[in-house]
C-alpha positions in Angstrom: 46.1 -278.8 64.4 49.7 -279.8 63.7 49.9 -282.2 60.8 52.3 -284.6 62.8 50.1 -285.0 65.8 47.1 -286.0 62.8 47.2 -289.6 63.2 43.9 -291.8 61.6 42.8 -292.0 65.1 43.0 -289.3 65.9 41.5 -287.4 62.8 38.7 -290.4 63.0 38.4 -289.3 67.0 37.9 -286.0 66.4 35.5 -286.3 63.7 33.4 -288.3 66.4 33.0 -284.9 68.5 30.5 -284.2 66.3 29.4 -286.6 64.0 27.4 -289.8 65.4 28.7 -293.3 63.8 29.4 -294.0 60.2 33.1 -295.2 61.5 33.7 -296.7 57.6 33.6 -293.6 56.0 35.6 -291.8 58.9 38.5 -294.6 58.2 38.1 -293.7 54.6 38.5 -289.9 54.9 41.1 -290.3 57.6 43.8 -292.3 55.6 43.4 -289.8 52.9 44.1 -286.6 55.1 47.2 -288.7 56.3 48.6 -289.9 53.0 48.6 -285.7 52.2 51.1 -285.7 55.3 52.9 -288.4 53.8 53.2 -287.2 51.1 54.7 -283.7 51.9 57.5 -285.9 53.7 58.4 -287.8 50.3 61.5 -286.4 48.1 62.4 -286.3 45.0 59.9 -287.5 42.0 58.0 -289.9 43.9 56.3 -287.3 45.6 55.1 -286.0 42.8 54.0 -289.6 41.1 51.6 -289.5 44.3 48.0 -288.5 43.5 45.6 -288.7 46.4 42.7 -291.4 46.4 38.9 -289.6 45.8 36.4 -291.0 47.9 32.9 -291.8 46.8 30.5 -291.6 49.3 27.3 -293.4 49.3 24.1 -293.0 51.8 21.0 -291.3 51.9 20.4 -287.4 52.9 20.9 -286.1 56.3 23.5 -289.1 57.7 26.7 -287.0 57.3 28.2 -287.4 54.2 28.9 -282.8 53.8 29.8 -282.5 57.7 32.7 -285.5 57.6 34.2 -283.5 54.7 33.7 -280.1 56.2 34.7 -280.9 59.8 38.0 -282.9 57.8 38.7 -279.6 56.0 38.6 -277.3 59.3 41.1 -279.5 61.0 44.4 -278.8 59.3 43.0 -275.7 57.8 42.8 -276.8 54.5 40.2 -274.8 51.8 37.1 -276.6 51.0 33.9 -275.7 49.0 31.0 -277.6 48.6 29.2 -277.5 45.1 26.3 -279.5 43.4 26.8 -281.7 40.2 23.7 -280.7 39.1 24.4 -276.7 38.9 26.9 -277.5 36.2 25.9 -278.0 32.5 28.6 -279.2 29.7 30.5 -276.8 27.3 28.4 -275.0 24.5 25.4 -274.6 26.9 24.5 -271.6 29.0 25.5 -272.0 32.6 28.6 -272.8 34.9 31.2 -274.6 33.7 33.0 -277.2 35.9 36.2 -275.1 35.9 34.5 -273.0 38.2 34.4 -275.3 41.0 38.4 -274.7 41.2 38.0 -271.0 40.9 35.7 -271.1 43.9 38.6 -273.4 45.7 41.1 -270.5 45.1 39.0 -268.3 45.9 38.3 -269.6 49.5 42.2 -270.4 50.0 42.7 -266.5 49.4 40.4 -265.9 51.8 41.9 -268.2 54.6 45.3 -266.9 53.7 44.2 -263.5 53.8 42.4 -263.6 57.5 45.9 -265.5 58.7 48.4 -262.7 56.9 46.0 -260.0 58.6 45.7 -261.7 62.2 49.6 -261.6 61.8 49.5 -257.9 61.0 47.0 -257.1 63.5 49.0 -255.7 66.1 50.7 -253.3 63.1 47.8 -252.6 62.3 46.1 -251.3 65.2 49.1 -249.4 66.2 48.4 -247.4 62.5 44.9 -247.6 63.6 45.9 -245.3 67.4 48.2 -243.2 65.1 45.2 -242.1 62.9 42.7 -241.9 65.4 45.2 -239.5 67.5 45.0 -236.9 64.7 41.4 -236.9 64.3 41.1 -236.4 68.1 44.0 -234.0 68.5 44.7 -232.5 65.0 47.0 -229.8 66.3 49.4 -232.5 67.3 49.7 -234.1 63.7 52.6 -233.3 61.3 51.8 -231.7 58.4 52.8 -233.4 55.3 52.1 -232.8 51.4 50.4 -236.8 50.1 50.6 -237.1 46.4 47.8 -236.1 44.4 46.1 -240.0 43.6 45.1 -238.4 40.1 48.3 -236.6 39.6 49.9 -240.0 39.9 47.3 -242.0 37.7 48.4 -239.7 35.3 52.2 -240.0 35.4 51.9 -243.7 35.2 49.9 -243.4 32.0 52.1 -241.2 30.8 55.5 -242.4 31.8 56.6 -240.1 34.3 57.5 -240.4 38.1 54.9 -239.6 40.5 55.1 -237.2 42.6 56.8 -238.8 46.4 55.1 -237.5 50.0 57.3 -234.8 51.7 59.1 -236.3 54.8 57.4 -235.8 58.1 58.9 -233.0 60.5 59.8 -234.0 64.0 57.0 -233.2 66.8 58.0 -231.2 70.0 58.1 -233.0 72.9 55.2 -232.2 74.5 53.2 -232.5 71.3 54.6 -236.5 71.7 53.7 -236.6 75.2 50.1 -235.5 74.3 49.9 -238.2 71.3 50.8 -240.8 74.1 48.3 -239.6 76.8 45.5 -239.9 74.3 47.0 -243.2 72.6 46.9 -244.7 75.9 43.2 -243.2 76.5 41.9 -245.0 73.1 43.6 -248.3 74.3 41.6 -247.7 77.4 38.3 -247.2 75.6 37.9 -243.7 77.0 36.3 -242.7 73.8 34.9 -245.2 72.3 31.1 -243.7 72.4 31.9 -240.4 70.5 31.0 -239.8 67.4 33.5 -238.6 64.6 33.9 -238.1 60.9 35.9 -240.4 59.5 37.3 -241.1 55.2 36.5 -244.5 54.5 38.1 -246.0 51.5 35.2 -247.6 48.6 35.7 -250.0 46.3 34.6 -250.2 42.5 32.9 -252.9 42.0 31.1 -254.3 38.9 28.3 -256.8 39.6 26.2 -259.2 37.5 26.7 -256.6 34.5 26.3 -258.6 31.8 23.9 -261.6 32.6 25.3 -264.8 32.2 27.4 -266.4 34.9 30.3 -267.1 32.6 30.3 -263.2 31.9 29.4 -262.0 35.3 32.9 -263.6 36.6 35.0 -261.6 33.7 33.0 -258.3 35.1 34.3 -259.3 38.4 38.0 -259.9 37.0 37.4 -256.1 35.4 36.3 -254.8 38.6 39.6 -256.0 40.0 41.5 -254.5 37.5 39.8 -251.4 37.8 40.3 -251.4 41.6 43.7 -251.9 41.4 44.3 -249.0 39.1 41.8 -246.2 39.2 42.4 -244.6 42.4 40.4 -245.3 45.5 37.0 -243.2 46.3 37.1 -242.3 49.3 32.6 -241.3 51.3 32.4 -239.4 54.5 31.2 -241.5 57.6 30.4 -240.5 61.3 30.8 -243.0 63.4 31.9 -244.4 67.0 35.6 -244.0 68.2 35.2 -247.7 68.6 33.8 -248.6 65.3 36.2 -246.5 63.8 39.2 -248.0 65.5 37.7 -251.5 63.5 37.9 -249.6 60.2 41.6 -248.4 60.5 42.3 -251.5 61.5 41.1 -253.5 58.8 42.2 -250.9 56.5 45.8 -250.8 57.8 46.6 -254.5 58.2 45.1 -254.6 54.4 48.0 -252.2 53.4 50.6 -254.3 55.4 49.7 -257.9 53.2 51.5 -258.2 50.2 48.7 -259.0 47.6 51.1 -261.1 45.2 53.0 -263.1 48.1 49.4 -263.5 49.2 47.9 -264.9 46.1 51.2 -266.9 44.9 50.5 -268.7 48.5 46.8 -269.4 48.4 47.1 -270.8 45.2 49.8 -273.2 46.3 47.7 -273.6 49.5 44.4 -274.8 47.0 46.5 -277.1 44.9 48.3 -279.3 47.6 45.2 -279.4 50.4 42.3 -278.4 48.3 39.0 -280.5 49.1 36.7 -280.4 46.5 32.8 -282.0 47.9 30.7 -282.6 45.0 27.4 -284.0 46.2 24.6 -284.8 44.3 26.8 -286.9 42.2 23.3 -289.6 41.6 21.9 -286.8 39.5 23.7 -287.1 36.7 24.5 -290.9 37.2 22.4 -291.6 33.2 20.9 -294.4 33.3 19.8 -296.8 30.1 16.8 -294.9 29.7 18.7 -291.2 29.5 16.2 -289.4 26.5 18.6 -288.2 23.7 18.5 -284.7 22.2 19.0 -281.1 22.2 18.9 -280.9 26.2 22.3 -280.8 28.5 23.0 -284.2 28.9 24.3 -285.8 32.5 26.5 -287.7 30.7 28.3 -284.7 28.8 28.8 -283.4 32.7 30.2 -286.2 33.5 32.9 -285.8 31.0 33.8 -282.5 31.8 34.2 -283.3 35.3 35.9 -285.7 34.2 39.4 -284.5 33.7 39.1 -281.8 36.9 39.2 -284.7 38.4 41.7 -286.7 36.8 44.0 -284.0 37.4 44.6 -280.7 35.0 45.7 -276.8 34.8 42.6 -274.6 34.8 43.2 -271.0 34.0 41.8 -268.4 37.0 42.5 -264.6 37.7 45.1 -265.9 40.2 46.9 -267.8 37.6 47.1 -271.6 36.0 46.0 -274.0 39.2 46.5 -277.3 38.7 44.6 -280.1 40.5 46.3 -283.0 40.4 46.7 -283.4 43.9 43.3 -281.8 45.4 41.2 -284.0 46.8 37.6 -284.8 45.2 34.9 -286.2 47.7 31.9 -287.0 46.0 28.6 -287.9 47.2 25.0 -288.8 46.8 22.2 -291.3 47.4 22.2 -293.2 44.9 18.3 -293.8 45.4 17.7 -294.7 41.5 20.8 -295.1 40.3 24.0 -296.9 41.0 27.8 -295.8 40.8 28.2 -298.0 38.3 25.8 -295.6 36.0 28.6 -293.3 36.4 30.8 -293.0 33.0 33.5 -296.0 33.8 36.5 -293.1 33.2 34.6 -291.3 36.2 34.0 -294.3 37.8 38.1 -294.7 37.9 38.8 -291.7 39.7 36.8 -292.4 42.7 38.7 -296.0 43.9 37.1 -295.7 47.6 33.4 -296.0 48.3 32.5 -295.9 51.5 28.3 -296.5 52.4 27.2 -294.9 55.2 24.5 -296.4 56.9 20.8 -294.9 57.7 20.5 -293.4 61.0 19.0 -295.7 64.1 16.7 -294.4 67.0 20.0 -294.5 69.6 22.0 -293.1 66.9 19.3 -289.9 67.1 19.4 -289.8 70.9 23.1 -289.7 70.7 23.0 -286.6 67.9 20.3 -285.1 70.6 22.6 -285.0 73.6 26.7 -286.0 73.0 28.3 -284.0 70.2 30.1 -281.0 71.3 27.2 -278.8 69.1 24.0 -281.6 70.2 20.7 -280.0 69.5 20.0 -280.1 73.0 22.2 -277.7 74.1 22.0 -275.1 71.4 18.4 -275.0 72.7 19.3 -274.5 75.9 21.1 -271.8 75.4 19.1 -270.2 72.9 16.5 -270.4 74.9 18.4 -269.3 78.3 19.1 -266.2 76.3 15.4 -265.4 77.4 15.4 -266.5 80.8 13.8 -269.7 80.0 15.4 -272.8 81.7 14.8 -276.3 79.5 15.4 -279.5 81.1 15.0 -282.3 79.0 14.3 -285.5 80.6 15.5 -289.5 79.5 12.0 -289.9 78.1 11.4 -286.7 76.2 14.4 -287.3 74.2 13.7 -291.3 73.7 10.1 -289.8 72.5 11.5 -287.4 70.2 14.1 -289.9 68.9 11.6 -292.9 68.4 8.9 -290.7 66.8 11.9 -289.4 64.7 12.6 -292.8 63.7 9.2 -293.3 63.1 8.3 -290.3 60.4 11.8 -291.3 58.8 10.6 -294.6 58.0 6.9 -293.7 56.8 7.4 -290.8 54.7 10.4 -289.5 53.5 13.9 -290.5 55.4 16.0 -287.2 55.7 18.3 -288.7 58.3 19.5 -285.9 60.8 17.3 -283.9 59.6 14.6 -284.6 60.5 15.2 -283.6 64.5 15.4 -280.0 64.0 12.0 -280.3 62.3 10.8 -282.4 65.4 12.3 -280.0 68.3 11.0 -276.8 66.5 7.8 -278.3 66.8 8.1 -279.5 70.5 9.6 -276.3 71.0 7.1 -274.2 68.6 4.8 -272.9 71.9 8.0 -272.0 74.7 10.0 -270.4 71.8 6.9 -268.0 71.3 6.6 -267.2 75.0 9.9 -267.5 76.2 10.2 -263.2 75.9 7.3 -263.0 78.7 7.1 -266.9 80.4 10.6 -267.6 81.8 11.3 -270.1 84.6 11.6 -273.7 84.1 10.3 -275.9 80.9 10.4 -280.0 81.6 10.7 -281.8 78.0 9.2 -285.5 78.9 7.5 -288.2 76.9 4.4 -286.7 77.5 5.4 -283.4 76.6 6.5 -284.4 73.6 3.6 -287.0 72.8 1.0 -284.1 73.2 2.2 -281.7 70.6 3.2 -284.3 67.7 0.9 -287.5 68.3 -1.6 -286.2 66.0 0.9 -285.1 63.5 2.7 -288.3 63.7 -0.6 -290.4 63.6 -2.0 -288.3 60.3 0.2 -289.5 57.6 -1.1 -286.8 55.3 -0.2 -284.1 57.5 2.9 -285.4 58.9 4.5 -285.2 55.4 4.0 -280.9 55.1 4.9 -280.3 59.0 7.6 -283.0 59.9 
C-alpha cells in the first residue's frame, strides 16, 4: 500500500481483517509503522536523531502477538523475519550469534528486492525467453554466432588479458524473420506447450553445511558465492515441456537483466530503514534471582549481546556493514514465570512500549471461526469442496466448538488460537477421511460436534494428548 494513504486507522483497520481484538497492541504497532513515514518526510539531522520506538509485547501463546507483526510487515512491504531468543547463545560458545538475526533481515530484503526487479523485467525476459525457444524449435532459422569460450575467459582474467568478445550476429533473410514470428506467435499461443525438448539448464555451485558448525556453515555459503560468481557456470541436459521450459528461460533471462550490485546496495538500504526484527520467546532468557551460575550459556550473557543489535550498531554481512539503528525490534513472550522487569534494565530501555494482549474469549473464538478474510471456516470449506464435499456449518456447531474450545483452554493448557485447528481437525477427522468417496452435503451442529469430542473434553487425561 502507499505509505501516505497508511494512516493508524487505517493500518489498525487492516490488521482487523484478520486478527480478532487485542485493539492495544494494534494502536501500539500502528503509530510505529507511521512514525517510519514520518520520519522519511523529516530533513536535515533531525531525521537522523529519530530512532524508532521497540515494542514489547506481552500475552500468552496463540493470541496474536507473530501475526500483528507479520501482517504489519506485508503491508508496506517491508522485510521481516521472525527468530527465537532462545536459538542464540553469547560469544565464546558454540552456536548462532545474534548478529545473525540481521544477516537473515538482509537476506529476506534481497529476496523481496529481487522478486520486484524480476517482475519488472519480466516482460524482457520472456521476450529472451520466445527468442531461445524459437531456435530450439526451428534451428535453421538462428544466426550463427561464435560465444566466447567460458574457460578461455576464466583464464584471461587470471592472467590479465582481454577475453575473447562474441562475433556480431549476421542479418536473417526475410522469410527466415517471418518464420521466427509465425512460431513466436505460436509459443505465445501455447501451441506447443506439451512437447518435449532438450534444453541447457544453467547449475549452480553450491557448498552446504561443509564444515559443521553454524558459524562456519554461513562462511561456506559466502565461498560458494564467491565461487559462483567466478568459476564459470555448469551447465546439465534436461528434457522437458515447451511450457516448463518457457519458465526456465524466463527466470534465467530476467536473472541476467538485474543488476546484482544495484540490487544488493538497495536491499540493504531497504533492511536498514524498514527492517522488522520479531524476536519472540523473549521470557526465556528473562534470569531470574535464582539463574544457577557456571560454565553453561547464560540468559543473561544473551541478553547482552542482543543488547546493542538493538540499541542500534553496524554488523558486518556478505552484503556489506548494515547498520540497525533504525530497524524496528518487536519482541515478545509470555511472560508466564517471569516478568519484563527480569530483563537486564539496559534491555529493559530499548523496549519503551509494552503492550498486553489479552487471553482469547469464547465470542472472540467464534469471531476467528467465521469473520477474518482467512476464518477457519472457510478454508475448510473449500478444502473440503475441492472433493465434492459441501460443509455447512450451523450457529450452534460453531458456539459448540468455540465454548468447548474455551473450555479445554482453561483446564489444561491455554494455547489461545490454537487450539481451534486442533478442535475442527477433530470434528472434521471422519468427513476429511471420506470426503474422496462420500460427497454431498455435511451439517456441523452442536450435536455434531458434541458427539465426536464430549468424551475427549470430559476425560481430562486424554484431552491433554488429543486437544
Amino acid at each position: 500500500m502507499n505509505p501516505s494513504e497508511l494512516t493508524p486507522q487505517r493500518i489498525a483497520a487492516e490488521l482487523d481483517r484478520y486478527i480478532v481484538g487485542q485493539g492495544l497492541a494494534k494502536r501500539a504497532v500502528a503509530i510505529a509503522l507511521r512514525n517510519r513515514y514520518r520520519r522519511e518526510r523529516l530533513v536535515g539531522e533531525m531525521r537522523e536523531e529519530v530512532y524508532p520506538k521497540n515494542i514489547l509485547m506481552i500475552g500468552p501463546t496463540g493470541v496474536g502477538k507473530t501475526e500483528i507483526a507479520r501482517r504489519l510487515s506485508n503491508l508496506v512491504g517491508a522485510p521481516f523475519i521472525k527468530v527465537e531468543a532462545t536459538k542464540y547463545t553469547e560469544v565464546g560458545y558454540v552456536g548462532r550469534d545474534v548478529e545473525s538475526m540481521v544477516r537473515d533481515l538482509v537476506e529476506a530484503s534481497i529476496r523481496m528486492v529481487r522478486a520486484a526487479r524480476m517482475e519488472d523485467t519480466k516482460a524482457a525476459a520472456a521476450d529472451h525467453a520466445l527468442e531461445r525457444l524459437v531456435d530450439i524449435l526451428e534451428p535453421s532459422t538462428k544466426i550463427s554466432g561464435s560465444a566466447p569460450d567460458p574457460y578461455a575467459t576464466f583464464s584471461a582474467m587470471l592472467g590479465g588479458q582481454r577475453a575473447a568478445t562474441a562475433t556480431q550476429p549476421q542479418a536473417r533473410p526475410a522469410d527466415m524473420e517471418a518464420l521466427r514470428a509465425k512460431v513466436k506467435q505460436e509459443l505465445r499461443d501455447g501451441f506447443y506447450d506439451v512437447r518435449l525438448i532438450e534444453i541447457d539448464v544453467e547449475e549452480q555451485p553450491q557448498i552446504i553445511g561443509a564444515f559443521g558448525s553454524p558459524q562456519l556453515d554461513e562462511m561456506s555459503g559466502n565461498v560458494g558465492d564467491l565461487l559462483g560468481s567466478i568459476l564459470p557456470k555448469r551447465r546439465s541436459k534436461r528434457r522437458v515441456t515447451v511450457a516448463e521450459a518457457k519458465a526456465i528461460f524466463i527466470q534465467e533471462e530476467a536473472a541476467k537483466l538485474v543488476d546484482s550490485e544495484s540490487l544488493k546496495r538497495e536491499a540493504v538500504k531497504l533492511a536498514e530503514e524498514n527492517g522488522i526484527i520479531f524476536i519472540d520467546e523473549m521470557d526465556k532468557i528473562a534470569g531470574g534471582g535464582g539463574e544457577m551460575r557456571g560454565p553453561d550459556v547464560s540468559r543473561e550473557g544473551v541478553q547482552r549481546d542482543i543488547l546493542p543489535i538493538v540499541e542500534g550498531s553496524t554488523v558486518m554481512t556478505k552484503h556489506g556493514p548494515v547498520r540497525t539503528d533504525h530497524v524496528l525490534f518487536i519482541g515478545a513472550g509470555a511472560f508466564h514465570t517471569s516478568k519484563p522487569s527480569d530483563l537486564i534494565p539496559e534491555l529493559q530501555g530499548r523496549f519503551p512500549i509494552r503492550v498486553e494482549l489479552a487471553s482469547l474469549t469464547k465470542d472472540d473464538f467464534k469471531t476467528i471461526l467465521t469473520q477474518p478474510k482467512n476464518a477457519l471456516i472457510e478454508q475448510y470449506k473449500q478444502l473440503l469442496a475441492a472433493d465434492g464435499v459441501e460443509l455447512h456449518f450451523a450457529d450452534s456447531g460453531i458456539d459448540a466448538i468455540a465454548r468447548l474450545a474455551t473450555l479445554v483452554n482453561e483446564q489444561t493448557e491455554n494455547i489461545g488460537a490454537r487450539r481451534l485447528h486442533t478442535m475442527l481437525e477433530k470434528v472434521l477427522e471422519g468427513v476429511s477421511y471420506e470426503a474422496p468417496e462420500r460427497g454431498g452435503t455435511v451439517v456441523i451442529d452442536d450435536a455434531y460436534v458434541e458427539e465426536r469430542l464430549a468424551d475427549i473434553v470430559k476425560n481430562q487425561d486424554l484431552s491433554q494428548y488429543i486437544l
